[in-house]
Structures are given as C-alpha cells and as structure tokens.
N, C-alpha and C positions, 0 to 999 in steps of 0.2 A: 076669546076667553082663555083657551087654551097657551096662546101666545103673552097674554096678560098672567097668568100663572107661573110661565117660564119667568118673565121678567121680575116678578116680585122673588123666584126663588132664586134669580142672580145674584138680585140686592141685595138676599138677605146674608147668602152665601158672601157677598162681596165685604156685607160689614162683620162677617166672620170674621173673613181674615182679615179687615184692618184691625180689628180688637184685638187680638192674638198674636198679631203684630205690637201693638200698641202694649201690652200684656210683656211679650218678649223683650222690649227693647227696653236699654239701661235706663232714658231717658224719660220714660215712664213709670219707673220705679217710683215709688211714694215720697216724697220730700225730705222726712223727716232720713228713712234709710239712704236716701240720696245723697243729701247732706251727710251722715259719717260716714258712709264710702269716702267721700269728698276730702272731708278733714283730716282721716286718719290717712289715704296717700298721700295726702300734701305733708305731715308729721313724721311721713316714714321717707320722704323725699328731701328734708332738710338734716336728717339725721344719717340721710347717705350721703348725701354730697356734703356736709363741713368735714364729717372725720375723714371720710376719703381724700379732701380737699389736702388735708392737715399731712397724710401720709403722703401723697406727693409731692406736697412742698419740701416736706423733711427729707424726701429722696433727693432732691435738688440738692440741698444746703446740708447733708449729711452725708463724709466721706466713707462712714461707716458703714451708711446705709448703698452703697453704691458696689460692693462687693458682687463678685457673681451670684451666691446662696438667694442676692434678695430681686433678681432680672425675673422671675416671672413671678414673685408678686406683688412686684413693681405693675407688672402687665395687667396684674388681674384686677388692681388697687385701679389702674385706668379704666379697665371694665364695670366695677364697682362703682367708682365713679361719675359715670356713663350712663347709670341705671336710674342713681338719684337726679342728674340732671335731663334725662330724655325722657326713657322710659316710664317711671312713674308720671311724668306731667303730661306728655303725650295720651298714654291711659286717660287721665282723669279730667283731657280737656274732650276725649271721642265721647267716651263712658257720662258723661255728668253735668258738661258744659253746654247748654242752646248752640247749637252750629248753623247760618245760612247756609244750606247747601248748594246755592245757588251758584256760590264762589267757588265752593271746593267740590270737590268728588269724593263723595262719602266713601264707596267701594275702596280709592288710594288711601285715603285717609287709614281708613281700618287699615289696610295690607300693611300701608307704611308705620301703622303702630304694631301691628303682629310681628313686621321685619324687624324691629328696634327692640321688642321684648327678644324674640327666636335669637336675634346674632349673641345680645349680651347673655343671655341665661347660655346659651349655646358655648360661648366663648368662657364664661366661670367655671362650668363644668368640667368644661376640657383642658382648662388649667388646673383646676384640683385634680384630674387623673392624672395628669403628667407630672406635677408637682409630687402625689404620690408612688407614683411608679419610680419617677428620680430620688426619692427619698429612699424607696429600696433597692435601690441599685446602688443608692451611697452607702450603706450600711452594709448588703450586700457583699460589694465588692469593691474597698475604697480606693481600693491604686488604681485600681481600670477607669475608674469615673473622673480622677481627677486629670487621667488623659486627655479623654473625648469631652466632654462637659465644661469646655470653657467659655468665656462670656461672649466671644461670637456665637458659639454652638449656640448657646440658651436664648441669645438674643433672635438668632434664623427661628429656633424654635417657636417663639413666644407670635414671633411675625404671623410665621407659618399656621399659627393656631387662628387667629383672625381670617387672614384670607380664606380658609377652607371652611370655617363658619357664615362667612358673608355669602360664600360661593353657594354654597349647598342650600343656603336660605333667600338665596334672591328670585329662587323657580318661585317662587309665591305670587309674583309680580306677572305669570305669565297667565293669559287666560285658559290654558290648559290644564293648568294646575289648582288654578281659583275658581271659587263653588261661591262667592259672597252674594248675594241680594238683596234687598231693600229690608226683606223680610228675615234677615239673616239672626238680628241682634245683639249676642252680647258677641264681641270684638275678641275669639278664642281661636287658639290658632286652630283649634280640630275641627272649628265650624264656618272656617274659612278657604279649605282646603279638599285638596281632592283626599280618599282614605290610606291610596298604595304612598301618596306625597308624606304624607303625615304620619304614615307608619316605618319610611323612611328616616322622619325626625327622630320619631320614636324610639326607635333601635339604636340613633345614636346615644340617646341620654342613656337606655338603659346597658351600652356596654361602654359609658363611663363611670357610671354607677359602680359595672362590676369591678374595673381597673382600680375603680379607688377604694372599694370593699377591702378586695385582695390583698390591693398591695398594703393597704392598713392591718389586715391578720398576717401578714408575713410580716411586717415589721414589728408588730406587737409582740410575735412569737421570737423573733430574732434579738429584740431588746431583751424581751424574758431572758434568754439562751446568755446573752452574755450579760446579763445582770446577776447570773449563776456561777460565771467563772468569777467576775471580777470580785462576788463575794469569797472567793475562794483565796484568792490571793490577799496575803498577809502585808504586803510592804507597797504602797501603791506612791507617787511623788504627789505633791498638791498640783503642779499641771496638768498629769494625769488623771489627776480627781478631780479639778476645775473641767478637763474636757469631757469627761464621762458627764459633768453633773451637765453639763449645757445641751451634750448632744439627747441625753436622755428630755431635756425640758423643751428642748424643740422639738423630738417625736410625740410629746406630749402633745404640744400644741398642733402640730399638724392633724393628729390624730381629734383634738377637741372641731377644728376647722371643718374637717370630715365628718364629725358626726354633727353638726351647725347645718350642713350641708344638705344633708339626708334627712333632717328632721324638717326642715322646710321646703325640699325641696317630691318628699317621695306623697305627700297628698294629691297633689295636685295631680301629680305623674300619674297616680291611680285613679282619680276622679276624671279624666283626660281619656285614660283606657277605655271608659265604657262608653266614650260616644252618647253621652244622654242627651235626649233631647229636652231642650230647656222650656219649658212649660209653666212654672211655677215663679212667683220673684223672689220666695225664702232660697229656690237652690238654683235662681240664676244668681243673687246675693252671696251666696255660699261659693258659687261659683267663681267670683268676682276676690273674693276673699282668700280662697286658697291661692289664686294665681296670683295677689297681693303676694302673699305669702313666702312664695319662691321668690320673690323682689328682695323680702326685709334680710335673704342672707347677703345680703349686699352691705344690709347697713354695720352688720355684726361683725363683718371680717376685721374692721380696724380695729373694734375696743379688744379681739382680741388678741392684737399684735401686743396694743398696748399695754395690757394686764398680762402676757404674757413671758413678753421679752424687752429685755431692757435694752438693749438697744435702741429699738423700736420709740422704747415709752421714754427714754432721754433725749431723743431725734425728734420725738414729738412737742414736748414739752420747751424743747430748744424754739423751735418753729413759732410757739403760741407767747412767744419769751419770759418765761417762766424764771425769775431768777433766781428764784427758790433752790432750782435745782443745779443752774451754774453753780452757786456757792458751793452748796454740796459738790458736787464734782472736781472744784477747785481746790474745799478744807483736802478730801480725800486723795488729789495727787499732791498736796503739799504733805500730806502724813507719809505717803509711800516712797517722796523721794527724801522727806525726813529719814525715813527709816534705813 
C-alpha cells in the first residue's frame, strides 16, 4: 500500500514537472503569441539584412566610402549584418519552429544560438565603445590621432574586436560552463550558463556601456567648448565653416547611434540582472521580446547613416541605382566647375 502511495506521488510529481516544463518552453507558448513572436523576427530580420546589405555593397563600389573614419563601421555594418542573417533566424527556428530532435542536439542547438546572439551583440557593443572612445581622442587631440590611427591600426583593431568576442564566448560550448537541460526553456544566455560565467559577460557589456556613456559627455562637453570659441571668432573661411558644420553633424550622429544603442539595448541588460526564473508565458514572452529588442539596433544603424550623412546616403543610393540622384550630382559639379 505504502509502496503504491510512493508510486502514485512520483507520477504525480513526475507530471509536475513535464507541465512546467511544457508551461516553460517557447514551443508551448499559445499559437496565436507564437505566431507574432514568429512574424515580427522574421520582419525585423529582413529589414536588417537588405539595409545592411545595401551598406556593404556601397563600401565596395564607393571610393568615398573606403576612407579610414569609415573601417570600423564598415566592421560593425558586417556585424549588423550578421545578426539579420543568423541570429534572428537561428532564434526563431530554436524558439518557434517544431524541431526532430532526434537529428539534432537540442543542448548544441541552444548554445549554438546563444554563441551567435553573445559574439554579435558582444562584438556591436565593443564597436560603439571604440568607435566612441576614438571619436574623442579625435576631437581630443587631433594631431596625435592622425599619427597612430591609420588604416592598418583601425583595421588590426576591428580584427582584434572579433577574435576576443568569439574567444571569451566560446566557454559556453564547455560543459563546465553549461547549466542547459531539457527542462531548461527559453534559449537565454543567463539560463544557459553557469552565474560567475555570465557575470563575466556581464561586466563586459556593462564597461562598454560606460566607455561609450563617457566618451559621449566628453565629446558633448568638448563640442559645447568649442562651439563657444568659434562663436567668438568674427572672420571664419567657408572651408572652415564647411569643416566645423560636418565635424559637428558626425558628433551628432554618433552621439544619435549611442543613444539608439542604450535605448535597446539597457532593458534587456536589466531584465537579465535579476536571474528570474521564468514561470509565466506573458514574462517568458516579455522575455523573448526584449532580447528581440537588443537585435532591432541592428537594423537602425543603416537608416541612420543614411539620414544622416551624405556620403553615406549618395553611396547608398548609387548602390540601389538611383538616377535620380546621379543627375543631381552631375547638374551640381557642372554648376561648380561652371562657376
């Protein structure tokens, strides 16, 4: 009797936890929320990979665009990328798609879509710190930079940023490091991971965060500063006031990039912090949505090169053959050398 008692309170225990199981995992998630998880990364995956697309083409076939200023976001544009063509589809086929697991290894699966978000998000970051840290070092102190800062330096750079992203994110892969189980569910790097591993991650995003905070109030404070002198001066040449107006609209934009950055990217960062355990499908969906979320600044970095900066957005337009815009470029150097 006794022995019949135990057995009935395994079973029941046992269909606990397939439920809560079943409760947890994405694939269980209700149809209809399944389905726009579904739709909406697949629409934020073709809307990062064409403009991205469009931006490294235009680097190709744009001598303009081939200058040093533009080697690491060149880099990043390959990272962005990267994100529309792996990472969200990878996501959305673990997350949403029926899988035989027969064939695959669920466990790799996950790790290998956690490694493919961790390097790329990993690798944007640390380009927008460097990006802004070299932005105030240009600004800074522009004879020094134009020493060291040339297009092998930024190129070793840009390398150098990958390899030590891949590196420091491939422990994932080791079972010392990996906590994932059957019962594990949504596909998050915190819940796939040992906590000293992960809080490793962690400290790096959050002192790139600060790098690029920083170096944006000091370059903000240093435009101010000399946006005071050069109000001061009476007699300025139009070269000189042609290179003020540009260098002021690319702090701009950098500055717009950084805050693009931080708006999609600091939810997640904090929802990540508390380690919660996912219980629920409105804040495993929540879940699923902010870390969505750090993905869409992927898709934002082009439109705002190209609202930005003309270079950019003639390089682009060149690319998609626009001829709209040859003419104009052509009326305007037959005016100039009319002139």
């Amino acid at each position: 009797m006794n022995m019949n008692a135990a057995n009935l309170n395994a079973t029941d225990m046992s269909a606990t936890n397939i439920n809560n199981t079943e409760i947890i995992h994405p694939h269980n998630m209700p149809e209809g929320l399944k389905m726009c998880h579904l739709i909406i990364e697949m629409i934020v995956a073709i809307m990062t990979v064409l403009p991205n697309g469009v931006v490294l083409l235009s680097y190709t076939k744009s001598r303009a665009l081939q200058s040093e200023r533009y080697i690491l976001l060149m880099s990043l544009s390959i990272c962005d990328f990267l994100v529309g063509l792996l990472a969200l589809p990878v996501s959305s086929v673990y997350h949403f798609i029926p899988i035989n697991y027969n064939y695959i290894n669920e466990r790799y699966l996950c790790t290998a879509r956690t490694f493919i978000v961790v390097v790329l998000a990993g690798v944007s970051i640390f380009h927008l710190a460097i990006v802004s840290l070299l932005r105030f070092i240009t600004i800074q102190w522009p004879m020094q930079q134009a020493r060291f800062l040339t297009s092998f330096t930024l190129k070793v750079i840009a390398v150098s940023m990958w390899i030590y992203i891949i590196f420091i994110s491939f422990f994932m892969f080791l079972n010392k490091f990996n906590i994932w189980t059957p019962a594990t569910g949504n596909c998050l790097v915190y819940t796939i991971i040992v906590p000293g591993y992960y809080k490793i991650l962690q400290w790096h995003v959050i002192l790139f965060m600060l790098v690029c905070l920083v170096s944006c109030i000091m370059i903000g404070y240093i435009a101010w500063k000399q946006q005071k002198k050069i109000a001061q001066i009476i007699v300025l040449s139009d070269s000189n006031k042609e290179k003020v107006k540009m260098e002021k609209k690319y702090t701009k934009t950098l500055l717009l990039i950084v805050g693009l950055f931080f708006i999609t990217y600091l939810p997640f960062t904090i929802f990540s912090s508390f380690r919660l355990e996912i219980e629920s499908v409105w804040l495993q969906s929540f879940g699923l949505f902010i870390s969505m979320l750090t993905l869409c600044n992927s898709a934002m970095n082009p439109w705002v090169y190209a609202l930005r900066h003309k270079t950019f957005r003639h390089a682009m337009l060149r690319t998609l053959k626009c001829a709209g815009i040859d003419n104009e470029i052509g009326t305007t150097t037959s005016v100039t050398n009319a002139n």
